[in-house]
C-alpha positions as CSV (number, residue, x, y, z in Angstrom):
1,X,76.9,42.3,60.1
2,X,80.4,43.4,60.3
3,X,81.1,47.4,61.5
4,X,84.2,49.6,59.6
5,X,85.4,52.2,61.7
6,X,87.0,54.5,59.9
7,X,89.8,56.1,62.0
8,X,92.6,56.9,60.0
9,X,93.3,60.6,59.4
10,X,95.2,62.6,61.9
11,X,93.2,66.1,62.8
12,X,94.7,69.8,62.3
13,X,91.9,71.2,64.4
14,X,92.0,69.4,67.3
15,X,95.4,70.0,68.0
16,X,96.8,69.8,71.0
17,X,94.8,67.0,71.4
18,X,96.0,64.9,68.2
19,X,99.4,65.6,68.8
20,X,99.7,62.5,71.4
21,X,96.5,60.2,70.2
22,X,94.7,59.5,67.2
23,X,91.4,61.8,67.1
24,X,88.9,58.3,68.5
25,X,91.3,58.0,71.6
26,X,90.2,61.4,73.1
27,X,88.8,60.8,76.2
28,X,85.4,62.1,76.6
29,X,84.0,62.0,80.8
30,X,86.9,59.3,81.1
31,X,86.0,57.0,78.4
32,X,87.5,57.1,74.7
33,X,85.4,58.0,71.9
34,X,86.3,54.6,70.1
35,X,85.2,52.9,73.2
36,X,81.7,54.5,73.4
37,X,81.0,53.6,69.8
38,X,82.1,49.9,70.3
39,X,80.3,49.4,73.4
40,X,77.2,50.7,71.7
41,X,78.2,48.2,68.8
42,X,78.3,45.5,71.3
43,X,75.2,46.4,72.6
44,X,73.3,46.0,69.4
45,X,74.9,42.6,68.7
46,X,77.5,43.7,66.4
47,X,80.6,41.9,67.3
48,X,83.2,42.0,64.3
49,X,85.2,45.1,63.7
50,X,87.0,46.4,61.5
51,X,88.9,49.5,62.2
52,X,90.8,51.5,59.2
53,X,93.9,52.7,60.9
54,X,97.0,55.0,60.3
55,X,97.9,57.9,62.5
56,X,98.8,57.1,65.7
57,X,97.7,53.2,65.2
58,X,99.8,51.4,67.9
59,X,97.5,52.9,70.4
60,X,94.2,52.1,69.0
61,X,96.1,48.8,68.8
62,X,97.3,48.3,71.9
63,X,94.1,49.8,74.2
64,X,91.8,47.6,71.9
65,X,93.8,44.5,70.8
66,X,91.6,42.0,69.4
67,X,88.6,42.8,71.1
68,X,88.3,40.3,73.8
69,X,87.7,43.1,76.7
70,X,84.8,44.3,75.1
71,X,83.3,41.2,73.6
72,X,84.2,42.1,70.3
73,X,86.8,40.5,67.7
74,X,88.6,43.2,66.0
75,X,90.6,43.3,63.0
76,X,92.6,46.2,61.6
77,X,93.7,47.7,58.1
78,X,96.4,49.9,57.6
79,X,95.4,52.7,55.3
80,X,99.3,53.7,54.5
81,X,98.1,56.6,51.7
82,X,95.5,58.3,53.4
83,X,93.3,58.8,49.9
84,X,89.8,59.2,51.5
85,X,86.7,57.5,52.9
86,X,86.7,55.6,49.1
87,X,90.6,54.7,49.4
88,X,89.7,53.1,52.8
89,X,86.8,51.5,51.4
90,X,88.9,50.1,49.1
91,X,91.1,48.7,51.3
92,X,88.8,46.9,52.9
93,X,86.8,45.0,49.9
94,X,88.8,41.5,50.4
95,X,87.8,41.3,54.4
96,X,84.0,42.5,53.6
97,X,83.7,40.7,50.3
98,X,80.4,40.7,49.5
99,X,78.3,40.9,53.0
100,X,76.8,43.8,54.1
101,X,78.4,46.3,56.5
102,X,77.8,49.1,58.7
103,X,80.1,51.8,57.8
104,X,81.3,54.6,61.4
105,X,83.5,57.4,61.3
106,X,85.7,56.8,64.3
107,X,85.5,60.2,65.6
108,X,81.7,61.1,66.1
109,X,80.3,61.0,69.7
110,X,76.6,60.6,69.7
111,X,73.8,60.3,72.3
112,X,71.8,57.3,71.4
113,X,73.7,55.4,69.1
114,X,71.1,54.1,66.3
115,X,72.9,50.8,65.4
116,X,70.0,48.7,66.6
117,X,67.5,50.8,64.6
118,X,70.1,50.6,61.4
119,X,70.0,46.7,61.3
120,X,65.9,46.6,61.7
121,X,65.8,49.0,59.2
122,X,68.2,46.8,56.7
123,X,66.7,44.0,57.6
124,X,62.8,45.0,57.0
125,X,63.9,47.1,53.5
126,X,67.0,44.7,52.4
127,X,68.8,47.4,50.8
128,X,71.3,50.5,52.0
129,X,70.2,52.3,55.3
130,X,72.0,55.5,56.6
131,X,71.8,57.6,59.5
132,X,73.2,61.3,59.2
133,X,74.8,63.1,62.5
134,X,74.4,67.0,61.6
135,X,76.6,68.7,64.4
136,X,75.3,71.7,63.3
137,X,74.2,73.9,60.1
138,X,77.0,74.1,58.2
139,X,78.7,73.7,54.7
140,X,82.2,73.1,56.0
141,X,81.0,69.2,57.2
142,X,79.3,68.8,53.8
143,X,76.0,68.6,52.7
144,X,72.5,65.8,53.3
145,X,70.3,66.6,50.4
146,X,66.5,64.2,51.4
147,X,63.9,64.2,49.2
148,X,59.9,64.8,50.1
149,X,60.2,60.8,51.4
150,X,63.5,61.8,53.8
151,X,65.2,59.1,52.1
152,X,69.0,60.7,50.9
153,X,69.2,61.8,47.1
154,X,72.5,63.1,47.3
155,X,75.4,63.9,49.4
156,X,78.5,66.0,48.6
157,X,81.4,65.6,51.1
158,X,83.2,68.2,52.2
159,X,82.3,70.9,49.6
């Protein structure tokens, strides 16, 4: 299974921070967000990247490269017209084609990274799995609405 990383958009409030590095290169206890969530990629046995790039790109570029460091191959995308999680999507049908994917905003640090858990439960159900990060209770991040069977009936981004 092949991951997308989405890290594309540049970030009005985390400046000063985003004035020097996309908003996946802030260091975090020494280590880069981008790097934690490709190490925990790795560690589940996902090895092909793709990361959806644009603001501030050389240096996701450069610190990454193609991978090699990490165990990984990595490719990357240019998303020139930052139009959205769909106009990156779009972007990337030709390298996905077909195959399933596993689909990471590039700038969420989580404890326990559920990738392993995401490709069991893919693999035992066969159809679209999704894990939900909730930094905390509020409308301005959008909004998870689950059914009585916690399974997702509907999700509004960024209301």
């Amino acid at each position: 299974m092949k991951a997308v990383i989405l890290a594309a958009a540049p970030s009005d409030r985390l400046r000063p921070f985003t004035e020097t590095r996309a908003k996946p290169m802030i260091r975090v206890a020494g280590t880069t967000i981008l790097e934690y969530m490709m190490t925990a990629l790795q560690a589940a046995g996902i090895r092909d990247i793709l990361i959806v790039v644009n603001h501030m790109r050389e240096s996701i570029e450069r610190d990454f490269g193609h991978g090699h460091r990490l165990g990984l191959s990595i490719d990357y995308l240019l998303q020139d017209k930052l139009d959205g999680i769909g106009g990156a999507l779009r972007r990337c049908e030709r390298e996905l084609g077909k195959e399933p994917f596993l689909l990471l905003y590039g700038d969420v640090l989580a404890t326990g990274f559920p990738f392993g858990r995401l490709q069991e439960e893919f693999a035992e159900h066969g159809g679209a799995v999704a894990a939900v990060t909730l930094p905390r209770a509020s409308a301005e991040f959008g909004n998870v609405y689950l059914g009585q069977d916690m399974k997702i009936e509907g999700f509004v981004e960024k209301p």
